[in-house]
C-alpha positions in Angstrom: -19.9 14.1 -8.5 -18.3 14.9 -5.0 -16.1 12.9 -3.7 -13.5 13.4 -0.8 -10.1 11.7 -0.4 -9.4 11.9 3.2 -6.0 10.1 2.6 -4.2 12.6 0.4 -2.3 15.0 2.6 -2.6 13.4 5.6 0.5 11.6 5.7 3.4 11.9 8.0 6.9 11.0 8.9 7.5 9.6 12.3 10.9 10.8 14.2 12.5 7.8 12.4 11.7 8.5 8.8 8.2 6.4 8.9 5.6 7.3 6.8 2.5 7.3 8.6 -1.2 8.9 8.8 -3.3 9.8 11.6 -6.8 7.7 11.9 -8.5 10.6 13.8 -7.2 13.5 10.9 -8.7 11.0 8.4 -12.0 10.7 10.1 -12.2 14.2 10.8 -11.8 15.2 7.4 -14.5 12.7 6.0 -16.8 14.2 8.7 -16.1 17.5 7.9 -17.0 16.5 4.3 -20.2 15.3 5.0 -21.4 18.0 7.4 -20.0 20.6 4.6 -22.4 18.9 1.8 -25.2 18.7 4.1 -24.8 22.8 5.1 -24.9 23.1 1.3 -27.5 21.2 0.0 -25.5 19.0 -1.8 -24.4 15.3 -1.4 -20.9 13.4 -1.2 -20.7 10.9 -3.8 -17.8 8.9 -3.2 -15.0 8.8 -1.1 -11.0 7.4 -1.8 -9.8 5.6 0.9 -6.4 3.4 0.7 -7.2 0.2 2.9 -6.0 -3.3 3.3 -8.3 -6.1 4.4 -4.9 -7.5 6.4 -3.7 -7.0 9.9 -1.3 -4.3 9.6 -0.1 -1.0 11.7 0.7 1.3 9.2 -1.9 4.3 10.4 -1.8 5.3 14.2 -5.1 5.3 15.8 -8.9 3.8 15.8 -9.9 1.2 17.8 -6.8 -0.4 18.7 -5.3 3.2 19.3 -2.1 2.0 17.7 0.7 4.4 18.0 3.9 5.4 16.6 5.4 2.1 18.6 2.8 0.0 17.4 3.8 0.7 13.3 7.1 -1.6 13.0 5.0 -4.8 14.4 3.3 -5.0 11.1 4.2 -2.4 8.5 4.1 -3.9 5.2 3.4 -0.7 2.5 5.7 -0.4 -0.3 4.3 3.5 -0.5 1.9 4.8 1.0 0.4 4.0 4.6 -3.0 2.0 4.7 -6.1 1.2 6.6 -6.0 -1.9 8.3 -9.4 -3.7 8.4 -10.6 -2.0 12.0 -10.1 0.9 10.8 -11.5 0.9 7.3 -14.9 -1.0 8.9 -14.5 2.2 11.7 -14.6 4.6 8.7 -17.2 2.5 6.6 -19.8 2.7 9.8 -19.0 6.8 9.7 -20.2 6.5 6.5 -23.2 4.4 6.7 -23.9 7.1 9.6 -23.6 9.8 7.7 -25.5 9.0 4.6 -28.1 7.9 6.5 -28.7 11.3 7.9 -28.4 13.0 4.8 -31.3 10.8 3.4 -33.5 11.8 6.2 -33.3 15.3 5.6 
């Protein structure tokens, strides 16, 4: 079973000691996943994502673009930076996406 983990080593520290992750180095290494499984004949099984279904800024970008002034409005992690609900739907839709194209083929 494949599964990616987009999260893991795509965290940062802002100028100010924030930990922080990049929305668009996330979805770029899920897509590279998938379009890497689909050169090979093989299929992604899973993927780890760390998400909250709250409101929070703790990953710049997605919809809302949210930058690195955007983070201290609602950065509630005790660790580790996670998807607000935007962005995990944003990612989930990539996904769904992604999938479906590999079933056509």
């Amino acid at each position: 079973l494949w599964v990616a983990d987009p999260m893991h080593g795509n965290t940062e520290s802002t100028a100010n000691g924030t930990k922080t992750r990049r929305f668009e180095n996330i979805l770029g290494e899920l897509e590279l996943a998938f379009d890497l499984h689909a050169a090979a004949g093989t299929r992604l099984g899973g993927v780890h994502l760390e998400l909250t279904g709250e409101n929070v800024t703790e990953c710049m970008g997605g919809a809302r673009d949210l930058n690195e002034a955007d983070l201290a409005r609602a950065y509630h992690t005790r660790v580790d930076p996670r998807l607000n609900y935007e962005q995990s739907l944003e990612l989930a839709m990539l996904i769904v996406r992604k999938r479906g194209a590999a079933s056509r083929v």
